[in-house]
PASEBA-1860 file (N, C-alpha, C; in nm, 3 decimals):
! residues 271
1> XXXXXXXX> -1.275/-0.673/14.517/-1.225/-0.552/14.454/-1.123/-0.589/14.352 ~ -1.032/-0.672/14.430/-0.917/-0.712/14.336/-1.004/-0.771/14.210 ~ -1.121/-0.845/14.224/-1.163/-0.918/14.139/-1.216/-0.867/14.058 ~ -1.301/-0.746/14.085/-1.358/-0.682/13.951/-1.230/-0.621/13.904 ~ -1.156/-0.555/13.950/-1.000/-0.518/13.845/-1.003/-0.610/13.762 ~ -0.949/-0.734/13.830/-0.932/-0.818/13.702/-1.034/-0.820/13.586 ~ -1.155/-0.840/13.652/-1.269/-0.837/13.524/-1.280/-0.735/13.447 ~ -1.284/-0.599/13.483/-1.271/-0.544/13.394/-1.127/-0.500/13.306
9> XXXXXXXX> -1.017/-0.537/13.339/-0.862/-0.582/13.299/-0.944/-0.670/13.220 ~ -0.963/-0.811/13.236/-0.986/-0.854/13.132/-1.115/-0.799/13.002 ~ -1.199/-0.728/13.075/-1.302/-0.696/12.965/-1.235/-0.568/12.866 ~ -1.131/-0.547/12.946/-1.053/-0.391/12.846/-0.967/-0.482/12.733 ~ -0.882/-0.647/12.813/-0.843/-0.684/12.699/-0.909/-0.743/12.598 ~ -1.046/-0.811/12.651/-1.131/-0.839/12.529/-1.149/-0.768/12.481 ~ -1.189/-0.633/12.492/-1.210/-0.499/12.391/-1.091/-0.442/12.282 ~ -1.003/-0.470/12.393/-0.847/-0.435/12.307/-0.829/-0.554/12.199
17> XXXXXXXX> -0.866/-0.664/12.214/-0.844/-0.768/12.136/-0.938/-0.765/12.017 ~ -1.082/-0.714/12.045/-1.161/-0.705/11.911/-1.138/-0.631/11.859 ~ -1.081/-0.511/11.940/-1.052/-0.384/11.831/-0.936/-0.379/11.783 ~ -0.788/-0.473/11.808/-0.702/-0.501/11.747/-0.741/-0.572/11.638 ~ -0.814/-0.670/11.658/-0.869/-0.786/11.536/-0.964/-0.693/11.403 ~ -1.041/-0.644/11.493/-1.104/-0.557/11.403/-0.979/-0.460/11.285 ~ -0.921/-0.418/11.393/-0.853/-0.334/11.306/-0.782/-0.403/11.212 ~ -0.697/-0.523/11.244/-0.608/-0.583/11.130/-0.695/-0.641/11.054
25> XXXXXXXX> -0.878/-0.695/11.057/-0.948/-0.700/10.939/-0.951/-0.624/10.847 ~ -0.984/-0.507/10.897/-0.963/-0.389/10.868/-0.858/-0.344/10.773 ~ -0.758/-0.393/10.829/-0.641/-0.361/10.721/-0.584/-0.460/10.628 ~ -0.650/-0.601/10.673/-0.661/-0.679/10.583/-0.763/-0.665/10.469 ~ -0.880/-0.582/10.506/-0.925/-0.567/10.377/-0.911/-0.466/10.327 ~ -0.865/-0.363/10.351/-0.768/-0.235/10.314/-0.672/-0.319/10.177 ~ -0.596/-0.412/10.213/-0.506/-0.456/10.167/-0.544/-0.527/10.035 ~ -0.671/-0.579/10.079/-0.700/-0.686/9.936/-0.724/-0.552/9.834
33> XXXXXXXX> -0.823/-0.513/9.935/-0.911/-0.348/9.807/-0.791/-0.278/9.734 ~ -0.621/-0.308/9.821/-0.554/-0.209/9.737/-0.525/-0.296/9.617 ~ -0.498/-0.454/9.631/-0.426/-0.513/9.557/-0.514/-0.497/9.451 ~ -0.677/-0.523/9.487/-0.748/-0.537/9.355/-0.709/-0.440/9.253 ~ -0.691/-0.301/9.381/-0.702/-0.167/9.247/-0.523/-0.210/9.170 ~ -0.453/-0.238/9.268/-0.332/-0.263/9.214/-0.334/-0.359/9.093 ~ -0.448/-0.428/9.084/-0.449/-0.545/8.994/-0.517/-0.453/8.848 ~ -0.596/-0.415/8.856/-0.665/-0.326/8.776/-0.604/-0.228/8.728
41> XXXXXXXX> -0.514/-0.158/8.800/-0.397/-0.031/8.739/-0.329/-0.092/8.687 ~ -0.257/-0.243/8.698/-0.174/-0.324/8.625/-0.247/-0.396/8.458 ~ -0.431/-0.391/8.488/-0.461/-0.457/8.388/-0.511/-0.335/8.307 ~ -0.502/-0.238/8.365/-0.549/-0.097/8.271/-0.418/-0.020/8.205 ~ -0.310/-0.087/8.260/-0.177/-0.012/8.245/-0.136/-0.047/8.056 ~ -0.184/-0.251/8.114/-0.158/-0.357/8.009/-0.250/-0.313/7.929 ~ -0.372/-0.297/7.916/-0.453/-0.219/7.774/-0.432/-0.084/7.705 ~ -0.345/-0.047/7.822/-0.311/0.114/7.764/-0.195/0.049/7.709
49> XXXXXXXX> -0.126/0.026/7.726/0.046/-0.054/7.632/-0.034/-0.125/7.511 ~ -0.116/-0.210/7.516/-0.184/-0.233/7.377/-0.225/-0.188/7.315 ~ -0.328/-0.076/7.371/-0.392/0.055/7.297/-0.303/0.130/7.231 ~ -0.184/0.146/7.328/-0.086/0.264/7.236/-0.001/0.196/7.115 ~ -0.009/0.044/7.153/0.065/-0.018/7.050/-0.032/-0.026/6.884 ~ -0.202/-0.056/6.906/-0.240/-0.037/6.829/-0.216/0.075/6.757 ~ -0.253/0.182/6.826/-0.261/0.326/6.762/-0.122/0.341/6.679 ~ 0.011/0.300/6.769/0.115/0.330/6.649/0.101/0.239/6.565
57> XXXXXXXX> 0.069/0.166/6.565/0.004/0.020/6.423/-0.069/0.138/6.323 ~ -0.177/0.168/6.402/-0.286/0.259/6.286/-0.181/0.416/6.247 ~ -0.135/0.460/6.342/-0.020/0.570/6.264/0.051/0.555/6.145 ~ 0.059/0.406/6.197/0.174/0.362/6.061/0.155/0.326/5.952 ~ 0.007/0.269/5.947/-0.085/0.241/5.828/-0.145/0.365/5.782 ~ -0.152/0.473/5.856/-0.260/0.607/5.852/-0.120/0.725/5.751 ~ -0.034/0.710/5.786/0.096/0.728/5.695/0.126/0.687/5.573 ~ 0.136/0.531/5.581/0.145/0.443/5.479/0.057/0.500/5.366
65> XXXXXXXX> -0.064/0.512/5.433/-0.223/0.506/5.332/-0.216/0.646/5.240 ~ -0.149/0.751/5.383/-0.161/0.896/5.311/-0.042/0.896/5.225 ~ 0.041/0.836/5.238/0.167/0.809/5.122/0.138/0.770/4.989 ~ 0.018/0.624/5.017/-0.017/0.627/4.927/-0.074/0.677/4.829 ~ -0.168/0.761/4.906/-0.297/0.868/4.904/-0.247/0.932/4.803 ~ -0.157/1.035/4.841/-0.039/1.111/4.781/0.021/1.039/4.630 ~ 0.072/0.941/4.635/0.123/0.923/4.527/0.026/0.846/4.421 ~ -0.095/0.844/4.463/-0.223/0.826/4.368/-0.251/0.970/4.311
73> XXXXXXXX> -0.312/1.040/4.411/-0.316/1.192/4.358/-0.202/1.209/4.244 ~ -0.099/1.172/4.291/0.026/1.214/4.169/-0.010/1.159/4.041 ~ -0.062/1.063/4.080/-0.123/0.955/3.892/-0.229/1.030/3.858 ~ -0.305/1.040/3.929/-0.450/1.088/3.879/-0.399/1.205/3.845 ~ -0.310/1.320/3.901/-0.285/1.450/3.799/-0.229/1.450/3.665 ~ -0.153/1.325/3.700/-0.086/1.322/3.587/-0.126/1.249/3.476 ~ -0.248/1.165/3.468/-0.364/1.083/3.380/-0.421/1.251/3.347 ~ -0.464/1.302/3.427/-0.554/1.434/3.414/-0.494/1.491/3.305
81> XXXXXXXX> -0.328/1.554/3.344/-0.269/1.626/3.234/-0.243/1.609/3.087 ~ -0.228/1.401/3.098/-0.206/1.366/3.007/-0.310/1.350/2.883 ~ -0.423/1.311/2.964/-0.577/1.294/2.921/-0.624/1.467/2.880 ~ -0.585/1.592/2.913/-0.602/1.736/2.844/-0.539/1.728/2.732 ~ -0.399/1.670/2.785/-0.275/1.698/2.631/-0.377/1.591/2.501 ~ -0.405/1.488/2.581/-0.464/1.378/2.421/-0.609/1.429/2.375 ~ -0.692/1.501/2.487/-0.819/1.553/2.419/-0.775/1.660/2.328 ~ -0.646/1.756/2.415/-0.584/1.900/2.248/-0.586/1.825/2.166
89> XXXXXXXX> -0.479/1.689/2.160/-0.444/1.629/2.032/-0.525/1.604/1.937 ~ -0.616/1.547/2.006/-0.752/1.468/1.966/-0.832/1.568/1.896 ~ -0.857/1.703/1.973/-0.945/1.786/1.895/-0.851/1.879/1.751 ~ -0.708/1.874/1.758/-0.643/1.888/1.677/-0.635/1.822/1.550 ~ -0.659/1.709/1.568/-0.682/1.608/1.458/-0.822/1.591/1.366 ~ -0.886/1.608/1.495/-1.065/1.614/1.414/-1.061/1.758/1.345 ~ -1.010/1.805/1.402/-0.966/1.959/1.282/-0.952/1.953/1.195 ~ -0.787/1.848/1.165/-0.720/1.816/1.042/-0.768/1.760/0.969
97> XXXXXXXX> -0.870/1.633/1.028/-0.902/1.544/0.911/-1.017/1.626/0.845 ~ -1.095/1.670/0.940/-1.227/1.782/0.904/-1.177/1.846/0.789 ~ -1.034/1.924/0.807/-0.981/2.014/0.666/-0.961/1.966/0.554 ~ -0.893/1.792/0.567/-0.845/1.686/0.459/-0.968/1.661/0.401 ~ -1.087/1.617/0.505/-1.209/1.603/0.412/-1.259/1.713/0.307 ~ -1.247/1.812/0.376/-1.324/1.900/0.307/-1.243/1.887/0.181 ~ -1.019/1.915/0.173/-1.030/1.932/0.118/-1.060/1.819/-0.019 ~ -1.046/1.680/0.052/-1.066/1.564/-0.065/-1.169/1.552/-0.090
105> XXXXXXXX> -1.328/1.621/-0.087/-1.416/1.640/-0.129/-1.399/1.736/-0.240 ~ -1.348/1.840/-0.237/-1.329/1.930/-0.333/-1.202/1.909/-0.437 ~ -1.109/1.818/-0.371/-1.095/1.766/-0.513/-1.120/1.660/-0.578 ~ -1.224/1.576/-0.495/-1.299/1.480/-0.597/-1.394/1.543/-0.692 ~ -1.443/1.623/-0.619/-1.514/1.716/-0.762/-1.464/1.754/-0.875 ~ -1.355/1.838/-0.831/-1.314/1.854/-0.938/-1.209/1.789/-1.016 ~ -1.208/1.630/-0.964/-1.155/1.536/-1.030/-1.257/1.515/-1.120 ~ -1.377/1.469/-1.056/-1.496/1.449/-1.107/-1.495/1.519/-1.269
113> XXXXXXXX> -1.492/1.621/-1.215/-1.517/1.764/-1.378/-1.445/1.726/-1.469 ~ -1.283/1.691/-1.417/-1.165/1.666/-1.525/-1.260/1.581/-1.564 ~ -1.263/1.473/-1.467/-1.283/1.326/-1.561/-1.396/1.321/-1.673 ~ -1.522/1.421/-1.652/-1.580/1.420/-1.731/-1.535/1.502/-1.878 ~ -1.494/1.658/-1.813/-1.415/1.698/-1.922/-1.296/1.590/-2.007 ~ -1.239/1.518/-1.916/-1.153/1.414/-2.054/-1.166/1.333/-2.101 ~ -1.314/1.264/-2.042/-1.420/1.175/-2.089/-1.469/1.253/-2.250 ~ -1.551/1.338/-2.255/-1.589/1.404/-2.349/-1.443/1.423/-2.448
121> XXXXXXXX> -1.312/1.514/-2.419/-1.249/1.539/-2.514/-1.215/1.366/-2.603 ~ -1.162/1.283/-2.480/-1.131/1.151/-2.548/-1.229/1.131/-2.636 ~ -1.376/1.124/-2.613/-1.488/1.106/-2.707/-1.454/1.126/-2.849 ~ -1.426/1.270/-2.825/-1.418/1.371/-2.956/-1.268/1.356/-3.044 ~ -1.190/1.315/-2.953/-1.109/1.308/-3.022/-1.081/1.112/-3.090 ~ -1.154/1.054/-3.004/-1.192/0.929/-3.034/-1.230/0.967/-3.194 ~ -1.341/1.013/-3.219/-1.462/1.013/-3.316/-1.324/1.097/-3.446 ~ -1.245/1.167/-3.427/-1.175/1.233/-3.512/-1.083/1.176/-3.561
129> XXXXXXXX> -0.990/1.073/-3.441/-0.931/1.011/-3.490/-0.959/0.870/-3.596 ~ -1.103/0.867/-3.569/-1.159/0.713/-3.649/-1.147/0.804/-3.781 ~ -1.203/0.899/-3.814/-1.235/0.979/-3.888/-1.128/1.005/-3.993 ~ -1.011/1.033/-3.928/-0.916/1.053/-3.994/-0.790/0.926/-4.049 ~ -0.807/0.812/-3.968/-0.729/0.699/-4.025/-0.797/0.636/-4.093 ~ -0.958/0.652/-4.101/-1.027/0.575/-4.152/-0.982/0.649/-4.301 ~ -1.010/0.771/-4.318/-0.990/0.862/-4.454/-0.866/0.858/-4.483 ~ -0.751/0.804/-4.386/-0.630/0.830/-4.426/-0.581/0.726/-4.510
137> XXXXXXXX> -0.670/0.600/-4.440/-0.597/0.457/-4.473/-0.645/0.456/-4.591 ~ -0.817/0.485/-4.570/-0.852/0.435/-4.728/-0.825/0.513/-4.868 ~ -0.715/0.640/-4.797/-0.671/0.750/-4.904/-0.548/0.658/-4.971 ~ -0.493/0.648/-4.857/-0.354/0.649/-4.851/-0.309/0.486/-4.916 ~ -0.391/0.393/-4.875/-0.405/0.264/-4.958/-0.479/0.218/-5.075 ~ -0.546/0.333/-5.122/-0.559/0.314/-5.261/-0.457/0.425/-5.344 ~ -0.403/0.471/-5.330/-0.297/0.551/-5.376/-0.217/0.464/-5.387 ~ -0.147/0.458/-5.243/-0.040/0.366/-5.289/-0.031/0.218/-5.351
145> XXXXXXXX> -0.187/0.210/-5.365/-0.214/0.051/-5.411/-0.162/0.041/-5.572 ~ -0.223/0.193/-5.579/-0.219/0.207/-5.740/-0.108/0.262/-5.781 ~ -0.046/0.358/-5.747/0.118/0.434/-5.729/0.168/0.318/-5.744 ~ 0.206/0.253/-5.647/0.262/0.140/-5.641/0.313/0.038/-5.756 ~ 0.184/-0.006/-5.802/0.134/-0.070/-5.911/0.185/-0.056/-6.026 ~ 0.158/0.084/-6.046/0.199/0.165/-6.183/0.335/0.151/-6.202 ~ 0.394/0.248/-6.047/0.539/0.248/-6.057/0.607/0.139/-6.063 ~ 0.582/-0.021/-6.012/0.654/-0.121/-5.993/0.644/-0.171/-6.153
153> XXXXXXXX> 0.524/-0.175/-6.194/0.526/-0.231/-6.330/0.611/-0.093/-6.448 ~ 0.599/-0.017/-6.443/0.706/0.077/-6.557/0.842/0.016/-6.509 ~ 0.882/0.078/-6.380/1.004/0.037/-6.341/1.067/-0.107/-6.418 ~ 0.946/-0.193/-6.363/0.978/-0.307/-6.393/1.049/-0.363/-6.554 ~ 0.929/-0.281/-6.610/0.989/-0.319/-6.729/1.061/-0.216/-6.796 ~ 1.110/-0.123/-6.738/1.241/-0.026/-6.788/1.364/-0.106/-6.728 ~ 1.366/-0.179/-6.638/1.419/-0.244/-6.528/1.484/-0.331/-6.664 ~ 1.397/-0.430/-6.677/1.389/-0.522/-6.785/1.526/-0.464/-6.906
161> XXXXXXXX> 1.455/-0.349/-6.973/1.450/-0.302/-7.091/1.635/-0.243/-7.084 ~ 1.648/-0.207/-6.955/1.803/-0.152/-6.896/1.894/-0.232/-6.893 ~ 1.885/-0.375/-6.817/1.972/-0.405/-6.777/1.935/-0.578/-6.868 ~ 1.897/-0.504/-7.007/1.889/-0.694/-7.064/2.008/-0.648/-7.159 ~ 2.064/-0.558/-7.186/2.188/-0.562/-7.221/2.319/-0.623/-7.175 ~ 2.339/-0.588/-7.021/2.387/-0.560/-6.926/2.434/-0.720/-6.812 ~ 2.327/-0.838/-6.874/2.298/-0.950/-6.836/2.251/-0.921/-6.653 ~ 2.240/-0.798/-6.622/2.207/-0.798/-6.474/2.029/-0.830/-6.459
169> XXXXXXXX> 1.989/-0.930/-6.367/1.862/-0.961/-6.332/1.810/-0.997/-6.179 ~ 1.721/-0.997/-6.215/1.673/-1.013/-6.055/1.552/-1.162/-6.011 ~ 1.617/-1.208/-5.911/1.604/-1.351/-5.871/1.534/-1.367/-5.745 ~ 1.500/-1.463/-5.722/1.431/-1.498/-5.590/1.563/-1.570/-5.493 ~ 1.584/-1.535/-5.379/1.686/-1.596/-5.328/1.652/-1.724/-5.259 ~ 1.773/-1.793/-5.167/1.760/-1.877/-5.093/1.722/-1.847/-4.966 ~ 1.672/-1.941/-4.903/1.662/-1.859/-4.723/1.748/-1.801/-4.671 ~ 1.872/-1.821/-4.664/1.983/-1.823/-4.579/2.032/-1.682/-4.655
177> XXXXXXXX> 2.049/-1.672/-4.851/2.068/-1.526/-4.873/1.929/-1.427/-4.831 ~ 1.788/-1.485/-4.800/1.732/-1.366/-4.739/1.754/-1.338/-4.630 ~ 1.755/-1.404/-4.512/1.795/-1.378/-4.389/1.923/-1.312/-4.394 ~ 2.004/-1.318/-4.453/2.126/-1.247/-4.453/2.089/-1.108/-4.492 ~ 2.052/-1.071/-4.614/2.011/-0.967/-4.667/1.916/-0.892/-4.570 ~ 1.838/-0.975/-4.446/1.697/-0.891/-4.365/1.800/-0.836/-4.279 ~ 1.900/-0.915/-4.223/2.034/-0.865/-4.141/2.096/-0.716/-4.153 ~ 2.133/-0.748/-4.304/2.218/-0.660/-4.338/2.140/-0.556/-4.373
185> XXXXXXXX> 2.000/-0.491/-4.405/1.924/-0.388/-4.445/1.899/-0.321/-4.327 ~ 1.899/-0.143/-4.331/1.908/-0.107/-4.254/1.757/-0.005/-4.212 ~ 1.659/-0.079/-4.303/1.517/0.024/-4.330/1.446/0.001/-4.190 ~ 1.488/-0.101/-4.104/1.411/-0.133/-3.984/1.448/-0.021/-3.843 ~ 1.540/0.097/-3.881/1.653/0.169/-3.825/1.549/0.255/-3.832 ~ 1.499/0.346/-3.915/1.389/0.403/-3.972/1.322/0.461/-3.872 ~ 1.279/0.566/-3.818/1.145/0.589/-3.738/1.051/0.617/-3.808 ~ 0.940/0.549/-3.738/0.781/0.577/-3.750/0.709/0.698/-3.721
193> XXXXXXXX> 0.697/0.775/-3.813/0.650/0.889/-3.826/0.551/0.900/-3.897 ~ 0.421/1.006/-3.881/0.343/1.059/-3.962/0.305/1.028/-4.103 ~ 0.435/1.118/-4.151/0.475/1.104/-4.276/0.599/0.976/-4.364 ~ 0.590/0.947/-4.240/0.713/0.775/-4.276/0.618/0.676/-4.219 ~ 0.526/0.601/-4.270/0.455/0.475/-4.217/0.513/0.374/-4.267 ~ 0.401/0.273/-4.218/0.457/0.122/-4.274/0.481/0.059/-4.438 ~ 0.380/0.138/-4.541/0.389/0.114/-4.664/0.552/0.222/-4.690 ~ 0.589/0.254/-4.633/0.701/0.364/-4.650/0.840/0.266/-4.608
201> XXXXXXXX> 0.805/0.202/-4.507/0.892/0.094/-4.461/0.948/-0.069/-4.575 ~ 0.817/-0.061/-4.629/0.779/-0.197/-4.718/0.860/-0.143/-4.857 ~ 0.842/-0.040/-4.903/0.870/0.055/-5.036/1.072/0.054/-5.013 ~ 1.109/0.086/-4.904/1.257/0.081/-4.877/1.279/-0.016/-4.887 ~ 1.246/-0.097/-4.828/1.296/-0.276/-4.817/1.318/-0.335/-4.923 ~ 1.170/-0.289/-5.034/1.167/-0.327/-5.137/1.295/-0.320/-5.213 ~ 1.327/-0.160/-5.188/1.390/-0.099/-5.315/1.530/-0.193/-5.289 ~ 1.575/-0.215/-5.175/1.702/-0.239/-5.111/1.728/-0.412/-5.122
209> XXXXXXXX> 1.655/-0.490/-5.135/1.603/-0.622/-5.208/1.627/-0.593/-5.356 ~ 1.577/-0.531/-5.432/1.612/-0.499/-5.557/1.722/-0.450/-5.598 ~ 1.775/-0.371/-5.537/1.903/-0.314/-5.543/2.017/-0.454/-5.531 ~ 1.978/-0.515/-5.472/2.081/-0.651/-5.401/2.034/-0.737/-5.544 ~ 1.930/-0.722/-5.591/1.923/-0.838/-5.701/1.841/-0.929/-5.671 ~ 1.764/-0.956/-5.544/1.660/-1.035/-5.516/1.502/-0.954/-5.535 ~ 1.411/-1.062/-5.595/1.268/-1.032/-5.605/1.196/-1.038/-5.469 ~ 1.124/-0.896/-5.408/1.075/-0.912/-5.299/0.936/-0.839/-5.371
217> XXXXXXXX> 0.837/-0.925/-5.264/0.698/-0.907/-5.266/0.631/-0.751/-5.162 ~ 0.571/-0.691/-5.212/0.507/-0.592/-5.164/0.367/-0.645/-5.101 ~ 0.355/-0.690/-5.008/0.232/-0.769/-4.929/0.152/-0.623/-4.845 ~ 0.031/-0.615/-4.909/-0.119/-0.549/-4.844/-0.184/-0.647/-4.787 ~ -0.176/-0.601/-4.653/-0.275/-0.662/-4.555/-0.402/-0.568/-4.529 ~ -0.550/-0.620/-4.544/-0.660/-0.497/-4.539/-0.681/-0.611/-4.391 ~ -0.741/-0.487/-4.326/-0.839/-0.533/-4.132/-0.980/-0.493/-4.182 ~ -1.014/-0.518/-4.088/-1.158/-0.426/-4.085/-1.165/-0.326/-4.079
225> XXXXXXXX> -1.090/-0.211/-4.012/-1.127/-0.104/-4.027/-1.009/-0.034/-4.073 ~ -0.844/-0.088/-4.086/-0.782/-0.038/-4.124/-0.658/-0.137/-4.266 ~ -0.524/-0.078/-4.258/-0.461/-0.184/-4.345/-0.315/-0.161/-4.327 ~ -0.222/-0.233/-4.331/-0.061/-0.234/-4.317/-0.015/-0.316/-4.402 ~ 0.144/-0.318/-4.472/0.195/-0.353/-4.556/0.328/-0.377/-4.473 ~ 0.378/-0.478/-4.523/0.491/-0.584/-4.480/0.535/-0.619/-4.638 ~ 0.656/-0.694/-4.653/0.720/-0.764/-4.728/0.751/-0.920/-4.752 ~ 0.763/-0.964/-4.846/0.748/-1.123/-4.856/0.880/-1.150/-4.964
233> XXXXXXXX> 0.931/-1.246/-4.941/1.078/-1.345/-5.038/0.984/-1.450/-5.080 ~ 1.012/-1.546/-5.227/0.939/-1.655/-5.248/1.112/-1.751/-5.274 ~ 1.151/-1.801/-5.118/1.264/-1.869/-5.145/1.275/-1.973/-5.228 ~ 1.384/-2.032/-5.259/1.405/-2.098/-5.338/1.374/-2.254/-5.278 ~ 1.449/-2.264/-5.170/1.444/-2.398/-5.126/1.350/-2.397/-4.953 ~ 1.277/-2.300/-4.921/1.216/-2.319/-4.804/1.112/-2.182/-4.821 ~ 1.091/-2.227/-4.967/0.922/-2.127/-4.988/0.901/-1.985/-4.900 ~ 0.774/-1.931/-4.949/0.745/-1.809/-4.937/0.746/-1.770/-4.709
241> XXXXXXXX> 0.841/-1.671/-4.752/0.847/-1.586/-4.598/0.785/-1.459/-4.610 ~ 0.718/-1.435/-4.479/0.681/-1.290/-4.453/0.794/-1.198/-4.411 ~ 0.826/-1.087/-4.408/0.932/-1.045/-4.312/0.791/-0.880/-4.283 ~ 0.870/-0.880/-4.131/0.796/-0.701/-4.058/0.889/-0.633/-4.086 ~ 0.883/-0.517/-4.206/1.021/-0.440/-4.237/1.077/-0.340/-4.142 ~ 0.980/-0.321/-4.035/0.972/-0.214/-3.896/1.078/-0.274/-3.804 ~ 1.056/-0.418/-3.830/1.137/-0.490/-3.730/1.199/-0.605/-3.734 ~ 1.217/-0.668/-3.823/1.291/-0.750/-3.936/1.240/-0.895/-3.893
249> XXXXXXXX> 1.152/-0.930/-3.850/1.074/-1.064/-3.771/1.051/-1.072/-3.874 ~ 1.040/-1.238/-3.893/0.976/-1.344/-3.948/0.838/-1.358/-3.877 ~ 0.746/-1.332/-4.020/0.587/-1.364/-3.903/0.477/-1.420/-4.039 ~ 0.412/-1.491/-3.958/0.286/-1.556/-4.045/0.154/-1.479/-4.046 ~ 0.103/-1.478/-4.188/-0.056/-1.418/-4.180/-0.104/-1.487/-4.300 ~ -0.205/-1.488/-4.256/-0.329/-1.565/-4.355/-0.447/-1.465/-4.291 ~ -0.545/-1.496/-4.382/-0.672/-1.459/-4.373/-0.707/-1.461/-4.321 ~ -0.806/-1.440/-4.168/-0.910/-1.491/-4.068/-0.777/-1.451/-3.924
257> XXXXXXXX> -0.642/-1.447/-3.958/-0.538/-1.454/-3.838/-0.557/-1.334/-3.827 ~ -0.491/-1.344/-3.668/-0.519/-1.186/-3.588/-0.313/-1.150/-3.634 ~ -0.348/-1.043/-3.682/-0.206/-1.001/-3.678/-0.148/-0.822/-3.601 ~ -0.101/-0.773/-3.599/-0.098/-0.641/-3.472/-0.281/-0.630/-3.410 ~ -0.296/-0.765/-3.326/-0.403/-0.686/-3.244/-0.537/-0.662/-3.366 ~ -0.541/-0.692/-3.470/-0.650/-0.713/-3.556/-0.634/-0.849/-3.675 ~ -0.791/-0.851/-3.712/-0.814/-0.949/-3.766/-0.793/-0.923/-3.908 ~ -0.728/-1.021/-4.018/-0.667/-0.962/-4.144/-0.791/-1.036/-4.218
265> XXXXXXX> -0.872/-0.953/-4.301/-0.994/-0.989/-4.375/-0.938/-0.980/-4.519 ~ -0.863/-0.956/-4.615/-0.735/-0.977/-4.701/-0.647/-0.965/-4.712 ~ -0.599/-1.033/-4.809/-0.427/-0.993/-4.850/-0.410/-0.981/-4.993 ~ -0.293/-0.920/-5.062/-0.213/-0.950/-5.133/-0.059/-0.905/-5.171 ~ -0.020/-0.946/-5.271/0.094/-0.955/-5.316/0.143/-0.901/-5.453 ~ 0.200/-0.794/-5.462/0.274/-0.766/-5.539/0.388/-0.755/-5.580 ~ 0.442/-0.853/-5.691/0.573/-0.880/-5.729/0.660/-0.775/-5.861
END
């Protein structure tokens, strides 16, 4: 009796012993299962701390970007506004020049017109003026060729006939008394007028040479299409000078020489 007590005493503590064992397996694997999850809430905790760290990373770039965003928009409105203001300008200008053309078309035309209208008058008055120096010169230089002529030779010899009482005569000077005398005459003072030309110039000089007592030459120069008169001294010791009585120069002409801008096809001399 005593003996099965014991046996089953001991079969209650073998039972008590598996089911103690059992149980602290039991709660030994209770224990791992928590740590795992404990391990996993710690490694899900650590991706959420990274995750949130990314995200404020991307906040901060997502800011940044719209900052930027923003102050692009600000350029682009303001390219926009500026790019309206330069197309006004722009179409303002194609306006202007549009108006400038038109109007420098219209007055090339009627530049055009002048020019032809002053093309034609120059023509005409070209053709009138040949017309009239041509008739004037060849009036006016055989007149005075012959006037001249007449008058120098009467003069001359009333000249003579006056003053051979009188012992006053008239001489050819030296260089130095003509140059003095071209100095001192004041016919080069004279304006050129119409009715005062160059044989008008030559005729004073003359007279004023004569008056002084020196023999001066009345020199006709004929051109081709026209003719001018100058004055000449036959010095004593440095031979015959031209003088321009307009302008008291010493100047050379011969035959075939170009003298004002034309070619001199004769000359002469009257003393």
């Amino acid at each position: 009796m005593v003996e099965k007590k014991l046996i089953a005493l001991g079969l209650i503590c073998v039972v008590l012993s598996v089911g103690v064992f059992g149980a602290v397996m039991v709660l030994n694997q209770k224990d791992l299962q928590m740590q795992i999850k404990t391990d996993q809430i710690s490694g899900l905790e650590k991706d959420k701390l990274a995750l949130q760290t990314q995200v404020s990373s991307l906040q901060t770039e997502t800011a940044t970007l719209n900052n930027e965003k923003t102050a692009l928009a600000t350029q682009v409105s303001n390219l926009q506004t500026e790019t309206t203001t330069l197309n006004n300008e722009k179409s303002m200008l194609e306006t202007q020049v549009s108006s400038l053309q038109t109007e420098a078309n219209t007055l090339n035309n009627e530049n055009t017109a002048l020019a032809t209208q002053v093309s034609s008058l120059q023509t005409e008055i070209t053709s009138l003026e040949d017309e009239v120096i041509e008739s004037f010169d060849l009036g006016y230089a055989e007149g005075e060729s012959e006037g001249y002529q007449l008058g120098y030779d009467e003069g001359y010899v009333q000249g003579v006939e006056d003053g051979a009482g009188s012992g006053w005569y008239i001489r050819d000077p030296t260089y130095d008394e003509a140059i003095a005398f071209i100095n001192s005459d004041k016919t080069d003072e004279n304006e050129y007028t119409p009715d005062y030309v160059c044989y008008d110039f030559t005729a004073d000089f003359d007279s004023s040479a004569f008056q002084m007592g020196y023999r001066c030459g009345f020199v006709y120069i004929e051109f081709t299409d026209s003719a001018h008169a100058i004055v000449c001294f036959n010095t004593t010791d440095m031979g015959r000078i031209y003088v321009e009585p307009q302008n008291d120069k010493i100047v050379t002409i011969a035959i075939g020489q170009t003298y004002l801008g034309d070619t001199i096809v004769d000359l002469g001399i009257i003393w």
